[in-house]
MARGU-584617 format. One record per residue (C-alpha): residue number from 1; x, y, z. Coordinates in nm, 2 decimals, always signed. Example, Ala and Ser with C-alpha at 12.3 -4.5 7.8 and 13.67 -1.06 7.14 Angstrom:
2
<site><num>1</num><c1>+1.23</c1><c2>-0.45</c2><c3>+0.78</c3></site>
<site><num>2</num><c1>+1.37</c1><c2>-0.11</c2><c3>+0.71</c3></site>
This chain:
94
<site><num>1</num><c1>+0.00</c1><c2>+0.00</c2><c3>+0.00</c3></site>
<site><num>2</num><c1>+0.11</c1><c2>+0.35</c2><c3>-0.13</c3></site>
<site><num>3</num><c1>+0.22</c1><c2>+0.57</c2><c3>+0.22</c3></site>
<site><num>4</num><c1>+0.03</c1><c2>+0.87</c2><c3>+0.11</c3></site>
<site><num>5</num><c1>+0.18</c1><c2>+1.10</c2><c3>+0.38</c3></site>
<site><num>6</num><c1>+0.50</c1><c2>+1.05</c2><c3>+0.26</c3></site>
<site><num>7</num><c1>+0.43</c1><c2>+1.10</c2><c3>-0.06</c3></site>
<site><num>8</num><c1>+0.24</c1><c2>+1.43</c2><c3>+0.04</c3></site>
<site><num>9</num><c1>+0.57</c1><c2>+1.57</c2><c3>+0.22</c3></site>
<site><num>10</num><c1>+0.73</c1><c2>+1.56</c2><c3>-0.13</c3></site>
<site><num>11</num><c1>+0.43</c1><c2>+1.91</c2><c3>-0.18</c3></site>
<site><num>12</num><c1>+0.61</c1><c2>+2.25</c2><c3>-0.20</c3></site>
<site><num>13</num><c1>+0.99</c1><c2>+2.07</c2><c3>-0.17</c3></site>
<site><num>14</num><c1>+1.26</c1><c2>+2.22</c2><c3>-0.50</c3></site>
<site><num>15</num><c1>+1.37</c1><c2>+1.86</c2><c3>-0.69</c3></site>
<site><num>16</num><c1>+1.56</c1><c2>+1.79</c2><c3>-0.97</c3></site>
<site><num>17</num><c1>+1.52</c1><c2>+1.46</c2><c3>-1.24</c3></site>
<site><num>18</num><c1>+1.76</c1><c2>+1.27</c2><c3>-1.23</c3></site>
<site><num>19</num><c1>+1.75</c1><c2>+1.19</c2><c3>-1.60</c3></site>
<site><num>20</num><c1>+1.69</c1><c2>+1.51</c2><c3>-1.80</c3></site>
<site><num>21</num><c1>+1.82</c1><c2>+1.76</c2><c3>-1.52</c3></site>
<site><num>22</num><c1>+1.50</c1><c2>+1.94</c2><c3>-1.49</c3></site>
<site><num>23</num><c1>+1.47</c1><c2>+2.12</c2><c3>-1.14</c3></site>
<site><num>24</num><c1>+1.13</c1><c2>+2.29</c2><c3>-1.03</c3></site>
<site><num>25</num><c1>+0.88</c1><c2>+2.29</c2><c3>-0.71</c3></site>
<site><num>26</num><c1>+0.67</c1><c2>+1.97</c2><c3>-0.60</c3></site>
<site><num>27</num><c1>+0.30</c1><c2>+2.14</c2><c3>-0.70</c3></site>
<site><num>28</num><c1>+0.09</c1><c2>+1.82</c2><c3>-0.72</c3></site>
<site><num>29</num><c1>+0.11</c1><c2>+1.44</c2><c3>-0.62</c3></site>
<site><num>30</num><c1>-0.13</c1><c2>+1.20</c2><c3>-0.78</c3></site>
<site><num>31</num><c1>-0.22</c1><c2>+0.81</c2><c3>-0.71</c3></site>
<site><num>32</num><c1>-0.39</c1><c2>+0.60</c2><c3>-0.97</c3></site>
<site><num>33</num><c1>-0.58</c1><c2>+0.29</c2><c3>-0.89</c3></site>
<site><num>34</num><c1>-0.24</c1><c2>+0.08</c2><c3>-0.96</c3></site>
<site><num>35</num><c1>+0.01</c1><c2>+0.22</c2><c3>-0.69</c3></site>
<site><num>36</num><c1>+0.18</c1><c2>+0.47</c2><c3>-0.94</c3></site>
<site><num>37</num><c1>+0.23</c1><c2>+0.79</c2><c3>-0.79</c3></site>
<site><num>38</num><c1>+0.30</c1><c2>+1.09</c2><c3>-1.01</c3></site>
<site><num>39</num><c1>+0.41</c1><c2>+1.46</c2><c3>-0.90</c3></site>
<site><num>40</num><c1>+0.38</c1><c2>+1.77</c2><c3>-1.12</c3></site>
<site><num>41</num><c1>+0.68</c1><c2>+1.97</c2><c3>-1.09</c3></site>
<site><num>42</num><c1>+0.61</c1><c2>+2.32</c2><c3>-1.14</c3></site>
<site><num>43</num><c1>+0.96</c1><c2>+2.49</c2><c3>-1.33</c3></site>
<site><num>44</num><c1>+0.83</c1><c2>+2.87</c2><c3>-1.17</c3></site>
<site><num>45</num><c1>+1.01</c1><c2>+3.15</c2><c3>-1.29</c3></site>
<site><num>46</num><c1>+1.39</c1><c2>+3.20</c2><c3>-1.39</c3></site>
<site><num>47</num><c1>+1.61</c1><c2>+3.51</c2><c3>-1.19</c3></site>
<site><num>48</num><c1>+1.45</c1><c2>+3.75</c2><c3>-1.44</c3></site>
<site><num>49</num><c1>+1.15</c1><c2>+3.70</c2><c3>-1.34</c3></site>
<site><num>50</num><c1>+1.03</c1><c2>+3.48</c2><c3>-1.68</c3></site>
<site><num>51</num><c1>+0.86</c1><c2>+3.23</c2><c3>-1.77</c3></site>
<site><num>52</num><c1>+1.07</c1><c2>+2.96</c2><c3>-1.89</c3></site>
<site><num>53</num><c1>+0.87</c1><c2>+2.90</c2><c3>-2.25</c3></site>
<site><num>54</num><c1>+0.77</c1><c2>+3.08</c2><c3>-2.52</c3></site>
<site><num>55</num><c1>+0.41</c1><c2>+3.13</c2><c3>-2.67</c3></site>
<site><num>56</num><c1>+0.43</c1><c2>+3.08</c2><c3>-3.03</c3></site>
<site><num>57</num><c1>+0.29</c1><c2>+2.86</c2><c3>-3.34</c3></site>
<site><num>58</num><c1>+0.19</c1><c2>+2.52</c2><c3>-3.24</c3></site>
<site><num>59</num><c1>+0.18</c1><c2>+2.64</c2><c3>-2.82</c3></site>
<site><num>60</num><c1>-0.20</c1><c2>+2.54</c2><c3>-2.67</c3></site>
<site><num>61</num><c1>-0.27</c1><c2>+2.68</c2><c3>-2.36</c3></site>
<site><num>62</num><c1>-0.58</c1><c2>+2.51</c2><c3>-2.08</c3></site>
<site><num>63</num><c1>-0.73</c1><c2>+2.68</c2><c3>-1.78</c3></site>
<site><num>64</num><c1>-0.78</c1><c2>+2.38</c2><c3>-1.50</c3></site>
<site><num>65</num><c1>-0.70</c1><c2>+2.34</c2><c3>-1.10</c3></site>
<site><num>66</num><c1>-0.39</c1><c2>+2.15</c2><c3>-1.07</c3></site>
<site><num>67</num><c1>-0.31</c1><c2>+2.13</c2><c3>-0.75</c3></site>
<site><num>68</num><c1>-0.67</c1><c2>+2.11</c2><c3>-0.61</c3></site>
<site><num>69</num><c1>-0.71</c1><c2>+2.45</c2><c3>-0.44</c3></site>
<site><num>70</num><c1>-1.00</c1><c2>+2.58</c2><c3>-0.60</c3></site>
<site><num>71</num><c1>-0.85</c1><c2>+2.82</c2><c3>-0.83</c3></site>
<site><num>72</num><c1>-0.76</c1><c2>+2.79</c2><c3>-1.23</c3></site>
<site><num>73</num><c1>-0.37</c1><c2>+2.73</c2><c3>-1.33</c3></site>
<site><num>74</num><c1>-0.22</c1><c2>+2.77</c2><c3>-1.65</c3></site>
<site><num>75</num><c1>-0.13</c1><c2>+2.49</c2><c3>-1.84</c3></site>
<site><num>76</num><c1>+0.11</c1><c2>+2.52</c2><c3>-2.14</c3></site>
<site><num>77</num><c1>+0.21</c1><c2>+2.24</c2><c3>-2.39</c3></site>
<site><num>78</num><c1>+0.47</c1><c2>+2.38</c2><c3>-2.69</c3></site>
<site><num>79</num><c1>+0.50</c1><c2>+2.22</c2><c3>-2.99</c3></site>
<site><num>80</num><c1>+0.78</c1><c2>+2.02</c2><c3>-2.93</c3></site>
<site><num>81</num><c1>+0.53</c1><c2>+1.84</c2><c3>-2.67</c3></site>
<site><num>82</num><c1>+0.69</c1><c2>+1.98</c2><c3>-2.38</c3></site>
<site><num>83</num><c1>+0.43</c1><c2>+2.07</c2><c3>-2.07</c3></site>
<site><num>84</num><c1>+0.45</c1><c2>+2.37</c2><c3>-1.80</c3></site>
<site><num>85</num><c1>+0.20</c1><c2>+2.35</c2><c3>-1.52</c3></site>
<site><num>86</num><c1>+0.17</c1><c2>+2.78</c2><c3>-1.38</c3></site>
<site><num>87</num><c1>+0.02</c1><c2>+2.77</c2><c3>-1.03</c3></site>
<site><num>88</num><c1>-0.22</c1><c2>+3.02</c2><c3>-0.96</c3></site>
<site><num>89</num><c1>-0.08</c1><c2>+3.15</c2><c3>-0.61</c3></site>
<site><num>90</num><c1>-0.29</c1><c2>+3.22</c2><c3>-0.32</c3></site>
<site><num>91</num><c1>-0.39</c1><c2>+3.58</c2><c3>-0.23</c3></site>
<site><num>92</num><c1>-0.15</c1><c2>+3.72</c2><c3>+0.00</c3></site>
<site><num>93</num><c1>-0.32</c1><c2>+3.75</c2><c3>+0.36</c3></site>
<site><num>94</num><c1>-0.40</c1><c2>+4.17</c2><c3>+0.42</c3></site>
């Protein structure tokens, strides 16, 4: 049986693929009914303050709630078939 606290401590920690290199922020942890567990890893913004993708011919862009907290993220897909998850962030508390 999958430990699903566990696997929920992995939310909001910076990790890096060990394969491709590719280094973001835990934003999402899903189970399917076969014991695979699957995070999201959100890339967030580079030290200018950008995006790291480019809209262009053949980019699609979806509204839909991610990481289950009620509000609309972007998702991006480029044409080289390469996916970006952009978190909606919280409001910050007044």
């Amino acid at each position: 049986m999958t430990n699903v606290k566990k696997h929920l401590s992995l939310l909001g920690l910076k990790v890096k693929d060990k394969v491709t290199g590719y280094t973001g922020v835990v934003a999402s942890i899903g189970f399917d009914l076969y014991g695979c567990v699957q995070a999201i890893v959100n890339p967030g913004m580079d030290k200018d303050g950008k995006l790291p993708f480019k809209l262009g011919p053949g980019t699609h862009l979806a509204a839909a709630d991610v990481d289950g907290d009620g509000r609309e993220d972007l998702i991006v897909v480029n044409a080289e078939g390469q996916a970006w998850a952009v978190l909606n962030p919280a409001p910050k508390a007044q």
